[in-house]
C-alpha positions in Angstrom: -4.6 8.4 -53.2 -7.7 10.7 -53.8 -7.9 11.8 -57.1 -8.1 15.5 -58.1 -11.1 17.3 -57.2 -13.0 19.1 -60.8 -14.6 22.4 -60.3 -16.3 23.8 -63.6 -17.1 27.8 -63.6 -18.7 30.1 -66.0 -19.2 33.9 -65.8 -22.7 35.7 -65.6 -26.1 33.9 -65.3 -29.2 35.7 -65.4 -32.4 33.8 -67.0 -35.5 35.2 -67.8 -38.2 33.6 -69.8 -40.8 30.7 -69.3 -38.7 27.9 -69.5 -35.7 29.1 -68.0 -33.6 25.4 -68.0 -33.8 26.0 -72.0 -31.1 28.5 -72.0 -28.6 25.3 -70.1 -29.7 22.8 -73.0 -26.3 22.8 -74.9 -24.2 22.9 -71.8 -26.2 20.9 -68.9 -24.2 17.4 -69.7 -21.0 19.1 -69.6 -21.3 21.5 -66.8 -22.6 18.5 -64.2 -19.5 16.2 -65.5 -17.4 17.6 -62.7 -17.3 17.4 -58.8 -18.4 21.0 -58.1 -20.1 23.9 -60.1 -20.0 27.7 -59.6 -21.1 30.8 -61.5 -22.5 34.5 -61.3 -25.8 34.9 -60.6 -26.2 38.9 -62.1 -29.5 40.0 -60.5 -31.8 39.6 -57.9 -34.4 36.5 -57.6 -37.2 38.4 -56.5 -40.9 39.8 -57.3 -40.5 42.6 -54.9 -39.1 45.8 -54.7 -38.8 49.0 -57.1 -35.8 49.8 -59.1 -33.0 51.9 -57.6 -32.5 55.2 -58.7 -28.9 54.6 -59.6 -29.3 51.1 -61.7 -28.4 51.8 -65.3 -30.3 48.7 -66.0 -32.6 47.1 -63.2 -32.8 43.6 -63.8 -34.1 41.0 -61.9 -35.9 37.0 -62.0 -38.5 35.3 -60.5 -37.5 32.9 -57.3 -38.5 29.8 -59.5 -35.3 30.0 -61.1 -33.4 29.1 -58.2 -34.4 25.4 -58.5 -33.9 25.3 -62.2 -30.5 26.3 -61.4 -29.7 23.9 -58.7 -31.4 21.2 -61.3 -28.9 22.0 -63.5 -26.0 21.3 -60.9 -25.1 24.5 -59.6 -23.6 23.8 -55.6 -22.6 27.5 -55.3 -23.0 31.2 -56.9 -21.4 34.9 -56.4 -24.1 37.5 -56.0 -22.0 40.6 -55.4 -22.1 42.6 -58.4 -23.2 46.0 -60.3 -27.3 44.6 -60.3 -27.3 43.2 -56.6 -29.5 45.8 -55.3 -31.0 47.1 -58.3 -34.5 46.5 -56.4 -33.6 46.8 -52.6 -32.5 45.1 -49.8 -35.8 43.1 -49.5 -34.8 41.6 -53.4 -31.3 40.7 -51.9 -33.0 38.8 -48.7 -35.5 36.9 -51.4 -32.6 35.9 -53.9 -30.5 34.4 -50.5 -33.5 32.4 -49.4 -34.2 31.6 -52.7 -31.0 30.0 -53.3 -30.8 28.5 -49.7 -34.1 26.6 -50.2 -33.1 25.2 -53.5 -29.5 23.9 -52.0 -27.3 26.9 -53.3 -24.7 28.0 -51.3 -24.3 32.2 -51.9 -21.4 34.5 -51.3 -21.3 38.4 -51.4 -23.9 39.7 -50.3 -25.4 39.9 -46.7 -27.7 41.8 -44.4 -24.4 43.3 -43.1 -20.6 43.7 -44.4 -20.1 40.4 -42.3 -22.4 38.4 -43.7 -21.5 39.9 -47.3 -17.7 38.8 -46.5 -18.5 35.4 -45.1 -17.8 32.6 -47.8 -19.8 30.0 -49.1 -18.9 26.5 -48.3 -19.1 23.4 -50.1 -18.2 19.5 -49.6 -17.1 17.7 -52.3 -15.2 14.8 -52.5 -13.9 14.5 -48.8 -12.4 18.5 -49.5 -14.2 21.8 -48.2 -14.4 24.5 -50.4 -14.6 28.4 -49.6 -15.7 30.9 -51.9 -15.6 33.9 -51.6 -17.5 36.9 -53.4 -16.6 41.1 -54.0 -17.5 43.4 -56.1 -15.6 46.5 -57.5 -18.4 48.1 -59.5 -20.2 49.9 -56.7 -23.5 52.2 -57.7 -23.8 54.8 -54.5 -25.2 52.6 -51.5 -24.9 49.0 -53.2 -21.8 48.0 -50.9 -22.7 46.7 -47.6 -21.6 48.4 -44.5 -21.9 47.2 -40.9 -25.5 47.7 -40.2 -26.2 48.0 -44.4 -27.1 45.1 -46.7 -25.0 45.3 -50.0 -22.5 43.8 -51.5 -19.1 43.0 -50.0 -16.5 45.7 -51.4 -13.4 45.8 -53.0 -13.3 49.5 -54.0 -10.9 51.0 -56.8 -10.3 54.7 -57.1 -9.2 56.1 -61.2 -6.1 58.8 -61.4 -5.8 60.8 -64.1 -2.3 61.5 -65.0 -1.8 64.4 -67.5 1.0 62.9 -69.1 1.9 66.6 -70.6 0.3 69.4 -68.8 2.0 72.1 -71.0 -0.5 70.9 -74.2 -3.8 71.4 -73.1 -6.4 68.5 -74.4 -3.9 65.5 -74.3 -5.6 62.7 -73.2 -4.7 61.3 -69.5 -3.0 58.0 -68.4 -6.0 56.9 -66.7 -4.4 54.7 -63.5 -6.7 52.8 -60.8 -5.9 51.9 -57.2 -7.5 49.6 -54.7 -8.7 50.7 -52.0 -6.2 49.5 -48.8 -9.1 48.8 -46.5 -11.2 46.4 -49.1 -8.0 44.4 -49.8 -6.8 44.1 -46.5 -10.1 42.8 -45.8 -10.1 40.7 -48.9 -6.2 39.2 -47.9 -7.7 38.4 -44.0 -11.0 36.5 -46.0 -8.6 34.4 -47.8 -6.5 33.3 -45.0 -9.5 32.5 -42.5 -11.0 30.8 -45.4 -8.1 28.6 -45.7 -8.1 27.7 -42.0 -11.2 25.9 -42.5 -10.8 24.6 -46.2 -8.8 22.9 -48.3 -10.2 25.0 -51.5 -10.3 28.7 -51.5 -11.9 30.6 -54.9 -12.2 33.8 -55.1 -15.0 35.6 -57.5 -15.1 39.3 -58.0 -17.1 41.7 -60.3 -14.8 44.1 -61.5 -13.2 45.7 -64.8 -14.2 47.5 -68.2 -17.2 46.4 -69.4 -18.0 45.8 -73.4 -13.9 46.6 -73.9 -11.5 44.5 -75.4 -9.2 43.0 -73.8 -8.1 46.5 -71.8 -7.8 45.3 -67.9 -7.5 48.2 -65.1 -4.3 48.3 -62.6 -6.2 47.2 -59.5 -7.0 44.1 -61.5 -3.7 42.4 -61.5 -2.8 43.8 -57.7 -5.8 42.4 -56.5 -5.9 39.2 -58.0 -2.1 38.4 -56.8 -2.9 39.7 -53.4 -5.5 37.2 -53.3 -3.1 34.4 -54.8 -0.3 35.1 -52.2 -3.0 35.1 -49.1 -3.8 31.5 -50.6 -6.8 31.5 -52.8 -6.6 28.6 -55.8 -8.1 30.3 -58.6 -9.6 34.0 -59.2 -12.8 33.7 -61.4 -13.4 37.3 -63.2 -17.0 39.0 -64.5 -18.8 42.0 -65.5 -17.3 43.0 -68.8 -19.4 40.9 -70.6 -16.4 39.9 -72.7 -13.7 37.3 -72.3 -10.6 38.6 -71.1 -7.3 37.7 -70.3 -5.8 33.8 -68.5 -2.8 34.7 -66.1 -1.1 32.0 -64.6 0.4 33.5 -61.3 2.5 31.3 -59.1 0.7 28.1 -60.3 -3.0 29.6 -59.9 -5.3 30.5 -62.9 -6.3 34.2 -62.7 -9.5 34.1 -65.2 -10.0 38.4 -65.8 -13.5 37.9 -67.3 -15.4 34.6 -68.2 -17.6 36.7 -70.3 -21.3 36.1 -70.6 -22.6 32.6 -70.1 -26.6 32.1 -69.5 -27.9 35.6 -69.2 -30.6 37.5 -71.7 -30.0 40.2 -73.4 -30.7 43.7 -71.9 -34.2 44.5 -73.7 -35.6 41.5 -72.0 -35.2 43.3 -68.8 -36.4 46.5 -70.5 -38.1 46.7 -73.6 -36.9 50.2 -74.1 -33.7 50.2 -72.7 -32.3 50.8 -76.3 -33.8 54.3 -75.9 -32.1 55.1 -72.6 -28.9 57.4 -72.3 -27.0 54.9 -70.7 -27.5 52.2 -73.5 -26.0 55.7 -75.7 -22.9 55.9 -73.4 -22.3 52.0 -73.1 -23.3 51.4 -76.8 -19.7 53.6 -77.6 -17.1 51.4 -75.7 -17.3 49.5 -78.6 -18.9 48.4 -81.9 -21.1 45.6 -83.2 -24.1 46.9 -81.1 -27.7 46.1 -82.9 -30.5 47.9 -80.7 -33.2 46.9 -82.6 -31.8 42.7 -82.9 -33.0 40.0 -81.1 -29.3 39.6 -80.1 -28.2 43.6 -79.7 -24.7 43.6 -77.9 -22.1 43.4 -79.7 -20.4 39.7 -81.9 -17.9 39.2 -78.4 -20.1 39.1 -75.9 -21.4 35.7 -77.9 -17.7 34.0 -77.1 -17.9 32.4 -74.0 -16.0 29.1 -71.9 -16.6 26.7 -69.2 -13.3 27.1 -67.3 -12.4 23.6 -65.4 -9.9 23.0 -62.8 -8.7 20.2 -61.3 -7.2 21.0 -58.0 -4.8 18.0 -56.3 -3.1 19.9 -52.9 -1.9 22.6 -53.9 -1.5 22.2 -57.6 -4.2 23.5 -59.9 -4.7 22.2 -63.6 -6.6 24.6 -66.0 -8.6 24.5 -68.7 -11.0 25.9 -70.9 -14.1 24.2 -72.8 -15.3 26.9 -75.7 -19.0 27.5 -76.5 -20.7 30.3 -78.2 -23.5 32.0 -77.6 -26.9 31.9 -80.1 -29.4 34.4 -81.3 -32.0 33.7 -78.0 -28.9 33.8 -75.7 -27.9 29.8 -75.1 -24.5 28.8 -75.2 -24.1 26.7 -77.4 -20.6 23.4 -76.5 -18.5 23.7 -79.3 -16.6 20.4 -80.4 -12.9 20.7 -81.4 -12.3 21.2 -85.2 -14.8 23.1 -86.0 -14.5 26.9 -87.0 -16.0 28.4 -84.0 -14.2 26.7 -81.8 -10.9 28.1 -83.4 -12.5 31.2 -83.9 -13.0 31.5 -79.6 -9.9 30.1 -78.8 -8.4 32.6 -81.0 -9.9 35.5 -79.6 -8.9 34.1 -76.0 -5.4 34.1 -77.1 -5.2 36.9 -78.7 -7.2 39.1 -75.6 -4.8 37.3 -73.1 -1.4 38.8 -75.4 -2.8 42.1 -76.1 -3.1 42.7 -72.2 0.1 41.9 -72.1 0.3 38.5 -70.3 2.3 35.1 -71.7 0.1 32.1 -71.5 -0.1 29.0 -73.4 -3.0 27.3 -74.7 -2.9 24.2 -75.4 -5.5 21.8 -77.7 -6.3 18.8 -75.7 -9.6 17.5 -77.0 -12.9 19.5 -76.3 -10.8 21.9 -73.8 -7.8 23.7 -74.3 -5.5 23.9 -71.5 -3.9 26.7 -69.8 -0.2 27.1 -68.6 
């Protein structure tokens, strides 16, 4: 009998300094001590290009890192997010080749929608895994169409409900949809991809960024429409913060893994702290420190290694804490110690507040999910 197959996963990866395998040093031993690793790569590997008109914060990394991350055991990465094409289509056709000469399979993002939609496969163990990439935080021209390179869409719409028109200045319900066409298209990826594997993962930017706990309605639809098509796991990004652990039908539903091995936003530009944009994102929460070293806010610094250990159809979860230093390196946490309770803690306690019953459970350095 084959034993199950380990997949370790971590949110948002974006390295940029001289050394970049320094930012992995805590967390290299641990991440390679399973059968597969995947992430989110959350810019461009590219020298070319010029930032896009509509990036908020254009970030990008030089090709090099590509090796350093495939040295550090990376098999596969989702590219589809808010920074894909922050410098053009020629950056996205650098970071693909990038990653394909260094061993890295990538998913999201194409020359075309096809491409985009077209999974990533990896061999492991005698199993095939699929994963598949999307992206709900679309800057105008960043999803792929046809003939387009972009990202591969799953688009939500907001509704705001005046809860009592008669009293002018009440605040809205604020209500968000997904779009019908991106998650048919999403439901018909799923099932082709289990056709030809036995693994399916499904990794999507989407969300409230730099807010606690809060997730949007399309979340939760999308993620068990995904589920019921057959994926095995939904791995969440872009808020920068934990966020909720569903367990749906047997399948972990991870709504944000946070940051993991990404630098802070003046590293990609030294003034952004001067920017309106920093203004409007600096008041979704508090804790920001625009002139630190390490400026967004004490949350973004919790962070996990999720782990699964997939055996058929049955999928074990788990979590492995680590926290994240002053130059951006998260740091493994070992059991007993107050940090570790203190990101547990905030895991639980994100996961209740949006609502959704899940157990966590101490079982040495991880804590597992049911």
């Amino acid at each position: 009998m084959r034993s199950p197959l380990s997949i370790h996963a971590v949110g948002d990866i974006a390295p940029r300094r001289p050394v970049p395998r320094s930012i992995f040093a805590s967390v290299a031993d641990t991440l390679r001590n399973s059968d597969v690793r995947v992430g989110h790569l959350e810019c461009p590997l590219s020298n070319r290009g010029t930032p896009s008109p509509n990036a908020k914060l254009a970030m990008r990394t030089d090709p090099s890192v590509a090796a350093t991350l495939r040295e550090v055991g990376f098999d596969a990465l989702s590219v589809a997010g808010n920074h894909a094409l922050d410098f053009g289509a020629d950056a996205i056709g650098d970071t693909l080749t990038a990653l394909r000469d260094a061993g890295i399979g990538a998913c999201g993002v194409g020359a075309t929608l096809a491409h985009a939609r077209a999974p990533a496969i990896i061999e492991a163990q005698g199993r095939r895994i699929a994963m598949l990439s999307y992206c709900s935080i679309l800057p105008t021209g960043y999803a792929a169409e046809p003939a387009r390179p972009g990202c591969a869409p799953m688009r939500a719409y907001t509704h705001f409900h005046h809860i009592e028109p008669d009293q002018p200045g009440t605040p809205p319900r604020v209500m968000t949809f997904s779009d019908p066409g991106d998650l048919a298209a999403l439901v018909a990826d799923v099932q082709a991809a289990r056709s030809r594997a036995d693994i399916v993962l499904i990794s999507i930017h989407w969300g409230l960024h730099f807010t606690r706990a809060t997730l949007a309605d399309y979340q939760r639809v999308v993620a068990h429409a995904a589920i019921d098509a057959g994926a095995h796991a939904i791995l969440g990004h872009h808020p920068h913060v934990l966020k909720a652990i569903e367990i749906y039908r047997g399948r972990p539903i991870f709504y944000s893994l946070g940051n993991f091995a990404i630098e802070q936003p003046h590293v990609f530009n030294a003034d952004v702290h001067r920017e309106q944009s920093f203004a409007d994102i600096s008041r979704l929460s508090t804790g920001w420190q625009p002139q630190a070293k390490f400026m967004t806010p004490p949350d973004t610094r919790y962070t996990v290694i999720a782990r699964l250990e997939i055996d058929a159809e049955t999928v074990n979860a788990a979590i492995i804490p680590c926290h994240i230093d002053d130059d951006s390196v998260p740091i493994l946490l070992r059991p007993g110690t107050a940090m570790f309770d203190e990101v547990v803690g905030y895991q639980a306690a994100v996961t209740a507040e949006a609502g959704i019953e899940t157990q966590f459970t101490p079982d040495g350095e991880r804590i597992r999910i049911g």
